[in-house]
C-alpha beads as a LAMMPS data file, in Angstrom:
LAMMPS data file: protein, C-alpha beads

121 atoms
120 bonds

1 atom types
1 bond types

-500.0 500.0 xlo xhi
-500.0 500.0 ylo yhi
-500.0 500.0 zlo zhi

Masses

1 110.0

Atoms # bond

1 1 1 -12.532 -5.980 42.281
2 1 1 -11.014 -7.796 39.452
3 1 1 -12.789 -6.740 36.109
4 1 1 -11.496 -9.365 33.316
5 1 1 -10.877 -7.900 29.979
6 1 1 -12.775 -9.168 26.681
7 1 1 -9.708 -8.077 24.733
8 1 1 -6.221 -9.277 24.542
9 1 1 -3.328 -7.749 23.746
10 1 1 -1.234 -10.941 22.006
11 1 1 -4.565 -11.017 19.502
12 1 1 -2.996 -8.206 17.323
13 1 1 -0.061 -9.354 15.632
14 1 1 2.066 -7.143 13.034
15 1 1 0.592 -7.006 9.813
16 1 1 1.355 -9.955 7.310
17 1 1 1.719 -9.097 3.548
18 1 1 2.691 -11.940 1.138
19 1 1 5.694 -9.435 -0.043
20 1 1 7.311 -6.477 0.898
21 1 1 9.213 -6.359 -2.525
22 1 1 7.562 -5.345 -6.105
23 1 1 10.457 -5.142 -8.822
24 1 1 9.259 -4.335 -12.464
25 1 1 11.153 -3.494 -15.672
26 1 1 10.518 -0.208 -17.312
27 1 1 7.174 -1.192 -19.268
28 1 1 5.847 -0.992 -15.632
29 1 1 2.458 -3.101 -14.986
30 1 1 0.684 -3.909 -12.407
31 1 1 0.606 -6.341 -8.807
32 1 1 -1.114 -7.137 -5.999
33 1 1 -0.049 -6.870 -2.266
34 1 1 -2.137 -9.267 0.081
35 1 1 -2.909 -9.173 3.673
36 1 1 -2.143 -12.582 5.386
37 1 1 -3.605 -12.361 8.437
38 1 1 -6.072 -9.172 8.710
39 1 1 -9.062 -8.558 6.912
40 1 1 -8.712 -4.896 6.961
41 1 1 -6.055 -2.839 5.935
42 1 1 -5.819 0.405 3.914
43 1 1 -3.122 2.445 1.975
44 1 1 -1.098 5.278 5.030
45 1 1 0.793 7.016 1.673
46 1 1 3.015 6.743 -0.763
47 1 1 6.729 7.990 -0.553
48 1 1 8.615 8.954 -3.429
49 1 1 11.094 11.691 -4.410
50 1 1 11.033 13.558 -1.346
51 1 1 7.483 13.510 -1.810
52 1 1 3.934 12.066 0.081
53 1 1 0.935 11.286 -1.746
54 1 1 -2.314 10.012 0.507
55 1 1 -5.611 9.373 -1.028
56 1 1 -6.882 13.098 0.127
57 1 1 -4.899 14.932 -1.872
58 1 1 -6.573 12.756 -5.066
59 1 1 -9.568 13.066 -6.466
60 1 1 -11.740 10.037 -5.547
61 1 1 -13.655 9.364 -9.272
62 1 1 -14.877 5.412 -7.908
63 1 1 -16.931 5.175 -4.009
64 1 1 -15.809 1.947 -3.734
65 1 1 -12.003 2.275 -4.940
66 1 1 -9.653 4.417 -2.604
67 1 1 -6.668 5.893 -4.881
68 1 1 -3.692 7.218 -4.114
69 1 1 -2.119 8.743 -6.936
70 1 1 1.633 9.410 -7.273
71 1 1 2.803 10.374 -9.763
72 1 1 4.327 7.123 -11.745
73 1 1 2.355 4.942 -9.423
74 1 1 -1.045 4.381 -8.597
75 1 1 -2.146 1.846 -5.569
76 1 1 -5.649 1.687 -4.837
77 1 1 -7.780 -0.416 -2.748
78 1 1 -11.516 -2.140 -3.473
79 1 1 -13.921 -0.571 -0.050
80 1 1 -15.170 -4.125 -1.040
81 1 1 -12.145 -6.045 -0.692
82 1 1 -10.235 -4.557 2.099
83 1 1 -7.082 -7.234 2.031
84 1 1 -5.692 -6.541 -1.391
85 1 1 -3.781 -3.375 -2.622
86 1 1 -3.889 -3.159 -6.411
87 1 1 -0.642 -1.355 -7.543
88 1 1 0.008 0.207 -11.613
89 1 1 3.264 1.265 -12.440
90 1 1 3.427 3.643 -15.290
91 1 1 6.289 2.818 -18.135
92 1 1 9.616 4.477 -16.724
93 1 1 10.542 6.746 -19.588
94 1 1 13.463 8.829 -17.342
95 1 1 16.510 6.711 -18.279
96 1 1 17.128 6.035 -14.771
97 1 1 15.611 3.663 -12.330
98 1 1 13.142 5.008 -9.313
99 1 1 11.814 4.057 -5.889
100 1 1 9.092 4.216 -3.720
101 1 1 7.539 3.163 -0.506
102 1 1 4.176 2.339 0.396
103 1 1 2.702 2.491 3.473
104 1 1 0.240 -0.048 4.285
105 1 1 -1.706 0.248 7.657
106 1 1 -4.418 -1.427 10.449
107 1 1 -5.064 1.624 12.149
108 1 1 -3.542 2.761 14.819
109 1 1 -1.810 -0.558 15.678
110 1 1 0.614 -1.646 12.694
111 1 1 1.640 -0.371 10.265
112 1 1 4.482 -1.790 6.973
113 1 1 6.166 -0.799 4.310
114 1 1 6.577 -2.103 0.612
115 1 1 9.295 -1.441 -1.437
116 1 1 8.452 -0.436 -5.188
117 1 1 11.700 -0.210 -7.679
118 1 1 11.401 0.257 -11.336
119 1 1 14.609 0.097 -13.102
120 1 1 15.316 2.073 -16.805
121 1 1 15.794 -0.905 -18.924

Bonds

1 1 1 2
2 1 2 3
3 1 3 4
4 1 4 5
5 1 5 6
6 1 6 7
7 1 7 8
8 1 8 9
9 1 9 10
10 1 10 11
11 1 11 12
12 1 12 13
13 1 13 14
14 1 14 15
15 1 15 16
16 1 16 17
17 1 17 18
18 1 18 19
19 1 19 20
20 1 20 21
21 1 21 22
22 1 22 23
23 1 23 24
24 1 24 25
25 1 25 26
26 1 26 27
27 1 27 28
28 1 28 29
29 1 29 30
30 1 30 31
31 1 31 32
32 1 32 33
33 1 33 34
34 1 34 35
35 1 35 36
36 1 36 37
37 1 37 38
38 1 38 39
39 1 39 40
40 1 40 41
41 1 41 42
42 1 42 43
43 1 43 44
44 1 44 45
45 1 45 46
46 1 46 47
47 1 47 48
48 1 48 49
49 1 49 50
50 1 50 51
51 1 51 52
52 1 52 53
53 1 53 54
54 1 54 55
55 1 55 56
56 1 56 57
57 1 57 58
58 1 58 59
59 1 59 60
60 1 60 61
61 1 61 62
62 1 62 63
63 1 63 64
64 1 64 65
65 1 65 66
66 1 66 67
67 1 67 68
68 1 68 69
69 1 69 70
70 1 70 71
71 1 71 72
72 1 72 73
73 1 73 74
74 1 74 75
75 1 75 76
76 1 76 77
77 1 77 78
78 1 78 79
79 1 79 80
80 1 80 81
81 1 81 82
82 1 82 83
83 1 83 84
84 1 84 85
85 1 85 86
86 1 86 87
87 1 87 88
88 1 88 89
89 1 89 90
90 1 90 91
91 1 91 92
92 1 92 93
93 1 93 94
94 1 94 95
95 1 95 96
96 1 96 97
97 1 97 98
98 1 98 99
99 1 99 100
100 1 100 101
101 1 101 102
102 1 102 103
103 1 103 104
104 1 104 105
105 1 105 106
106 1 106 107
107 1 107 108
108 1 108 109
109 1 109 110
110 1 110 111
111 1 111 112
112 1 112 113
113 1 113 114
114 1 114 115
115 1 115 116
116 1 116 117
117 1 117 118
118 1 118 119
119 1 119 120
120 1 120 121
């Protein structure tokens, strides 16, 4: 007996983010990363300096705003708008330019990264 399946593997596609490059000067600011094609995705963790920040090691002030909290950088997501990551980069006061990767996720079924450089000047 033949039992057809309701879901389809070539439905989930990787995930889509209109960029996967945020370069700011040292007064730092702030961006927005934007799912193209899924209506749900969430922060993994933030790399930098040898280091990984996720939202449970941070203290969550907001319900409806999931932080994670790193140091220099700060992405955090609306629970009410699950396709955009808001992203604040501190100023860079170090006299050297820094890095970091964030890893944006569907679950258990893709997951990307975005690049995050600051330079010193």
């Amino acid at each position: 007996m033949v039992v057809p399946s309701i879901f389809s593997c070539d439905e989930w596609g990787e995930i889509e983010l209109d960029r996967y490059k945020i370069e700011m000067n040292a007064n730092g600011g702030e961006s927005t990363i934007k799912s193209k094609n899924y209506d749900f995705v969430w922060i993994d963790c933030v790399y930098t300096n040898d280091s990984i920040y996720t939202s449970s090691k941070t203290e969550q002030v907001d319900p409806d705003i999931k932080l994670v909290d790193a140091e220099w950088l700060k992405a955090y997501m609306k629970k009410s708008n699950t396709k955009d990551i808001y992203i604040t980069v501190l100023p860079n006061e170090t006299g050297r330019s820094r890095r970091a990767s964030l890893s944006v996720t569907n679950g258990n079924n893709f997951s990307d990264n975005v690049l995050i450089i600051q330079s010193a000047e």
